[in-house]
C-alpha positions as CSV (number, residue, x, y, z in Angstrom):
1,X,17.7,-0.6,-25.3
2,X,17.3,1.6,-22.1
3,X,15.7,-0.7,-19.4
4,X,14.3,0.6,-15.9
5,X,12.2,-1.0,-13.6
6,X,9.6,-0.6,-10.6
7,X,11.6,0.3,-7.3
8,X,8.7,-0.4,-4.9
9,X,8.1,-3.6,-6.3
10,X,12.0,-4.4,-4.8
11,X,11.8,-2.5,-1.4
12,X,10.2,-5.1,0.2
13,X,13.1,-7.7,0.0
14,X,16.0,-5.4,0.6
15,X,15.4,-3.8,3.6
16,X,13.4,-1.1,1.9
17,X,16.7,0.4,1.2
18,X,17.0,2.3,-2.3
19,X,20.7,2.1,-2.6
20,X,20.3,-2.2,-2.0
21,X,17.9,-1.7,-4.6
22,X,19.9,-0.1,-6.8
23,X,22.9,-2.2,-6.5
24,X,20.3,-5.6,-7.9
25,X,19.3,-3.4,-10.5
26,X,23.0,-3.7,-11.7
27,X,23.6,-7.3,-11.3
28,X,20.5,-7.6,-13.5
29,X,21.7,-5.7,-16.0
30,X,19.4,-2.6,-16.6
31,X,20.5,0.5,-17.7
32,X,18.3,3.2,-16.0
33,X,16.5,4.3,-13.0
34,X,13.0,6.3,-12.5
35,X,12.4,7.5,-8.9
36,X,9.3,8.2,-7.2
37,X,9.7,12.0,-5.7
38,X,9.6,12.7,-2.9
39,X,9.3,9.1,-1.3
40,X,12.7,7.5,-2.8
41,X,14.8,10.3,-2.4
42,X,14.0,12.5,1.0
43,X,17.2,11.1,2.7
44,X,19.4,11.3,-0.2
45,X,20.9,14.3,-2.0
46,X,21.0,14.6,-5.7
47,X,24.9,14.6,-4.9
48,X,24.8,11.2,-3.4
49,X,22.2,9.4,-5.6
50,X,24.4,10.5,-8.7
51,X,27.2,9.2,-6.8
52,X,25.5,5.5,-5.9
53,X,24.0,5.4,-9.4
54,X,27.4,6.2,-11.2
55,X,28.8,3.3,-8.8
56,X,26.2,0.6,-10.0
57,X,26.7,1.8,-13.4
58,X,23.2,3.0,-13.8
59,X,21.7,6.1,-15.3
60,X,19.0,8.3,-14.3
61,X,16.1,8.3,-16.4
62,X,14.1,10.6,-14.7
63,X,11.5,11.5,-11.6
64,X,8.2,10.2,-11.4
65,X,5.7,12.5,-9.1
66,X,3.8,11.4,-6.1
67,X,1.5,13.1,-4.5
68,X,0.5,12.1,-1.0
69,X,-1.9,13.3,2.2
70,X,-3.1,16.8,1.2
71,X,-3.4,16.2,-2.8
72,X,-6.1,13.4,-2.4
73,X,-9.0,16.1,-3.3
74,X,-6.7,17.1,-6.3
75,X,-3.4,18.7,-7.5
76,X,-2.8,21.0,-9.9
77,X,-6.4,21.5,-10.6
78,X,-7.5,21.1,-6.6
79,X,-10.4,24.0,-5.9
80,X,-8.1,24.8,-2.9
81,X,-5.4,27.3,-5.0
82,X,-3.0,26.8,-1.8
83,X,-2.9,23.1,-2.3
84,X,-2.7,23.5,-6.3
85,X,0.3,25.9,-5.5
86,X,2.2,23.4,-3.2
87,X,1.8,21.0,-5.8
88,X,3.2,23.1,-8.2
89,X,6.3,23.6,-5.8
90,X,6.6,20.0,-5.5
91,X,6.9,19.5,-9.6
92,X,9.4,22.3,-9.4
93,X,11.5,20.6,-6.9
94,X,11.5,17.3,-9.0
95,X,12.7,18.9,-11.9
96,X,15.5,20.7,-10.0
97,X,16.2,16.8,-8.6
98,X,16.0,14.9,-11.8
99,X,18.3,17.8,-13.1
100,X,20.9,17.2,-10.8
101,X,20.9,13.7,-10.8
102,X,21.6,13.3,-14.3
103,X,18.2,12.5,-15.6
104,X,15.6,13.6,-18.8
105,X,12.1,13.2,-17.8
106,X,9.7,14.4,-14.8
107,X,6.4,12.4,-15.1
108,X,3.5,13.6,-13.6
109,X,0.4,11.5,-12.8
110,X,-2.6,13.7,-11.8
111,X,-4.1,10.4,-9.8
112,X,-6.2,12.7,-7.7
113,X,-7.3,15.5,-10.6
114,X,-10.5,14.0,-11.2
115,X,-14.2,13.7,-9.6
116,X,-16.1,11.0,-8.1
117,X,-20.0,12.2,-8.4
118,X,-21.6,14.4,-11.0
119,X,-21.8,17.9,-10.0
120,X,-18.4,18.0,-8.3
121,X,-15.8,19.9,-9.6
122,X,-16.3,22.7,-12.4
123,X,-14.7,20.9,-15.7
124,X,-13.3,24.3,-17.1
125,X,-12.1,26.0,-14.2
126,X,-10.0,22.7,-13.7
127,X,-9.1,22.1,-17.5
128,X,-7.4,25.9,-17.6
129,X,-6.3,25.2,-13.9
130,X,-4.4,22.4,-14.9
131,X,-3.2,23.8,-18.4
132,X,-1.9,27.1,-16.4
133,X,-0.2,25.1,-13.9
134,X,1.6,23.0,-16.9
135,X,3.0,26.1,-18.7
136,X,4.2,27.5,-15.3
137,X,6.0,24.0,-14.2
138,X,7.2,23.4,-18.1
139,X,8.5,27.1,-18.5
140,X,10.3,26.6,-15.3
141,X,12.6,23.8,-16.7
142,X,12.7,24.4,-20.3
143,X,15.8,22.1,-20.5
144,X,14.0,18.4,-19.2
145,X,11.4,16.7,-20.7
146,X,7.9,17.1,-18.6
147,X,5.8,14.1,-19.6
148,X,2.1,13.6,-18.2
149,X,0.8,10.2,-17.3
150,X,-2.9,9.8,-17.8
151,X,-4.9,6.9,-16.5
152,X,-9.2,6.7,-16.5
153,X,-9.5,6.1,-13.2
154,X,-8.3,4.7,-10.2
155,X,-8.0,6.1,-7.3
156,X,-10.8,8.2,-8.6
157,X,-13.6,7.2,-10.2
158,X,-12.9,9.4,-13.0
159,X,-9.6,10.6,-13.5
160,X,-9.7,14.4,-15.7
161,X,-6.8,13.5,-17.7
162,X,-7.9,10.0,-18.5
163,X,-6.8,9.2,-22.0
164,X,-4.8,9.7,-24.8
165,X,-6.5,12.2,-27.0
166,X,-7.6,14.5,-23.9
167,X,-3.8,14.2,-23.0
168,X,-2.8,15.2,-26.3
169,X,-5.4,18.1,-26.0
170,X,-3.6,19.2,-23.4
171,X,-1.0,18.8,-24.3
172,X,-1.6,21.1,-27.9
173,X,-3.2,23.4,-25.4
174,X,-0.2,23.9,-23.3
175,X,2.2,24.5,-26.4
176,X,5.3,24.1,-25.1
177,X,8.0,21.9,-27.3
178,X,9.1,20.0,-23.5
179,X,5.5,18.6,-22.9
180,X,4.7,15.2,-24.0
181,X,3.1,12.1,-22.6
182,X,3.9,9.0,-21.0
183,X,2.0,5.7,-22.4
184,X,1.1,3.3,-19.4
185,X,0.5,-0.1,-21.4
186,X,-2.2,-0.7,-18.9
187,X,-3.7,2.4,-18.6
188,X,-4.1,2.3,-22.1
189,X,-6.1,-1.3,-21.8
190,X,-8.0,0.2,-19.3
191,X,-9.1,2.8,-21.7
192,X,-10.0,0.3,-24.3
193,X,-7.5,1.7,-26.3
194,X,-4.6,0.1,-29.1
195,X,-1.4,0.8,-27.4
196,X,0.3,0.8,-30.8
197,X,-1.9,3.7,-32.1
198,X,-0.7,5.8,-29.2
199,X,3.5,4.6,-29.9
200,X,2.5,5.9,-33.8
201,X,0.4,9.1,-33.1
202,X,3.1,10.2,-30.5
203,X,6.1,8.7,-32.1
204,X,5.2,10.4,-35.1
205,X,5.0,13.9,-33.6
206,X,8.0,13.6,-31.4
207,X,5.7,13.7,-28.0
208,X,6.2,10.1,-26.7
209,X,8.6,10.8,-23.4
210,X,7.9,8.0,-21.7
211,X,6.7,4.0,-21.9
212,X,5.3,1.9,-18.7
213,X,5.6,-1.6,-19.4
214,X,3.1,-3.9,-18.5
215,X,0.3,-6.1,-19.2
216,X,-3.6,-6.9,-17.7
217,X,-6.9,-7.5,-19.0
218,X,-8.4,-4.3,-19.3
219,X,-10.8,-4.0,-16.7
220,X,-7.9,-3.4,-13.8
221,X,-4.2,-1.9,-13.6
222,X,-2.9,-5.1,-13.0
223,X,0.6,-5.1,-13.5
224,X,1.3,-8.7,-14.9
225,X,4.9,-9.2,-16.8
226,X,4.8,-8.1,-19.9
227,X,3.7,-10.0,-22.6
228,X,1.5,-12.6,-20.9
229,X,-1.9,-11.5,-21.3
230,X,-1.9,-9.2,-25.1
231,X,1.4,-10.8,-26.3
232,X,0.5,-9.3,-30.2
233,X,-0.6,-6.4,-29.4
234,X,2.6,-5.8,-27.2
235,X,5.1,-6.7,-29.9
236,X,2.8,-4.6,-32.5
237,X,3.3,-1.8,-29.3
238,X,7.3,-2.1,-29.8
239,X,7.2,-2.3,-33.4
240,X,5.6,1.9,-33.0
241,X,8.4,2.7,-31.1
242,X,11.2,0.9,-32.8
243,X,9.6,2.8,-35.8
244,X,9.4,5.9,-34.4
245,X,13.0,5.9,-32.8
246,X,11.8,6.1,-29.1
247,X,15.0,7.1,-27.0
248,X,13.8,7.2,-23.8
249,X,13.7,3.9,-20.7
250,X,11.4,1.1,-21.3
251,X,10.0,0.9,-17.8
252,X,8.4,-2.1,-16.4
253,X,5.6,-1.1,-14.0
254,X,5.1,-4.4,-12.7
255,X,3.3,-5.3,-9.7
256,X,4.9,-8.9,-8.2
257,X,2.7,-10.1,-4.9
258,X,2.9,-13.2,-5.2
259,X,5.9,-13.7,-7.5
260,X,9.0,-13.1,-6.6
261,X,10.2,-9.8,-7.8
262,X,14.0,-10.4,-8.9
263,X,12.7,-13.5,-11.0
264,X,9.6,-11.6,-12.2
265,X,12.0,-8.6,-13.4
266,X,14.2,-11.2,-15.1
267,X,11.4,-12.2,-17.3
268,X,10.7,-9.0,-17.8
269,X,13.6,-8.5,-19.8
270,X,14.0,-12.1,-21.2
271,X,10.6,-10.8,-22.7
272,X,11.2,-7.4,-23.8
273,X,14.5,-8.5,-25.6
274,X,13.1,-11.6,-27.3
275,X,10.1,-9.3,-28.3
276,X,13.0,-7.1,-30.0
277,X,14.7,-10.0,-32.1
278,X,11.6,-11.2,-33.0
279,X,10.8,-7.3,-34.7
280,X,14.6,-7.8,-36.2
281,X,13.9,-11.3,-37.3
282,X,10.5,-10.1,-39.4
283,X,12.1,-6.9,-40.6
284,X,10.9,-3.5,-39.8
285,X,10.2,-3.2,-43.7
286,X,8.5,-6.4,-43.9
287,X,6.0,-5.8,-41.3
288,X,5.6,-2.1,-42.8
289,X,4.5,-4.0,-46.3
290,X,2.0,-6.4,-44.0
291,X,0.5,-3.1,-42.8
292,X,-0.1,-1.6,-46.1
293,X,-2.1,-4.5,-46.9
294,X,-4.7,-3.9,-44.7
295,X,-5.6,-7.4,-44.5
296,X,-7.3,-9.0,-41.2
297,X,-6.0,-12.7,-43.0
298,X,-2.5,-11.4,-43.8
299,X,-2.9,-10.2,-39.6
300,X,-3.1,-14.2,-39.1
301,X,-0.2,-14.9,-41.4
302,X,1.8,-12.4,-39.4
303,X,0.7,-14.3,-36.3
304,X,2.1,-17.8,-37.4
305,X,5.0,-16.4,-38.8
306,X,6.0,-14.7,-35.1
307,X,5.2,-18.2,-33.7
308,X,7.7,-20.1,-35.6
């Protein structure tokens, strides 16, 4: 099992320093690394983060995109076409990064593509804005995985790629083999949607590149360890992408404030890996039978035999 985690949620208690970061992320024994571009790697060549990763014995997963100061109007579908350009350039340059450094998968999160008020932006012009800019940034790196990241809202009131079947829309849209889509646990709760039927849909068709581990309540991103708010419907999550033979880093996007974040990543993966033997304990075969059965009382059954 792959296993990355949230570097900003470490900064803080090592001297903001990635390569500190990096070294904890070995002693706790994960595997892989996602980093936010530009902001975790502007003072450190591809060179020398392959170099500090192969010395912690990490991997590179891939390059998450962050888009800053003159994006917060929009990025790839921004009515400025300068500003939808330079954020074009910027998804270029990650992929040449994420190349370099050994890694798979550049996620983009369009956190600014959205609206806030009716009447704001012109939803076609945006939708084959955006689907444009996709073919041009996927055609441009035919050889890494390009993954979008949706979320409903937050920081605008309405995000435009804001769930999974209008990411899988554009994603058929697009029609390129290297698009796919990240599943943000939370994101999903925020939806209202079943994070297992994305891990199946996806799973099924190949197009699951990435998974953000988390937990919440729905109404928030919240960020809580995994597992400790929708414990069922997480290991039913897993189950999907056991199923499916998902390949790619389990990421936990966590947010510790007031926990400590070494001991909150620790749980993490105490949680994730008894999550796992408890799939292996069951039976992938025996759970596939319960399924089948389409029985809310053979659910509850399923329940207490998870709990023994």
């Amino acid at each position: 099992m792959k296993l990355a985690t949230r570097i900003n949620s470490f900064l803080p208690k090592f001297n903001n320093d990635v390569e500190e970061v990096l070294q904890e992320f070995n002693r706790l024994g994960l595997t892989h690394v996602d980093f936010n571009y530009p902001e975790h790697v502007e003072t450190i060549s591809a060179k020398k983060m392959k170099g500090i990763l192969q010395a912690n014995k990490l991997q590179a997963n891939g390059v998450a995109l962050r888009f800053r100061d003159e994006f917060i109007n929009g990025e790839l579908g921004n009515a400025d076409q300068r500003i939808s350009m330079k954020a074009i350039q910027l998804c270029k340059e990650a992929c040449d990064y994420c190349r370099e450094v050994g890694g798979e998968v550049v996620t983009i999160w369009l956190g600014f593509d959205g609206f806030d008020y009716s009447f704001q932006i012109e939803y076609e012009k945006v939708w084959n804005q955006i689907k444009d800019c996709l073919i041009e940034i996927t055609d441009y790196a035919p050889d890494l995985k390009i993954s979008i990241e949706y979320k409903p809202f937050q920081p605008r009131a309405y995000a435009f790629l804001d769930s999974f079947g209008v990411a899988l829309s554009m994603v058929h849209e697009v029609g390129r083999e290297n698009l796919g889509i990240t599943l943000d646990y939370c994101h999903m709760l925020m939806k209202h949607e079943n994070p297992a039927y994305g891990a199946s849909i996806l799973g099924s068709r190949e197009k699951l590149f990435g998974v953000h581990l988390n937990d919440g309540y729905g109404l928030n991103d919240d960020g809580l360890m995994i597992g400790t708010s929708t414990l069922i419907k997480t290991i039913e999550f897993i189950y999907y992408t056991k199923l499916h033979n998902y390949d790619h880093a389990f990421y936990f996007d966590t947010f510790p404030v007031i926990e400590e974040p070494v001991a909150e990543c620790e749980r993490n993966i105490k949680m994730i890996k008894k999550i796992d033997s408890i799939i292996d304990r069951l039976g992938m075969d025996y759970i596939a039978e319960l399924i089948k059965q389409n029985s809310g009382v053979k659910v509850s059954d399923l329940v207490l035999e998870i709990l023994i």
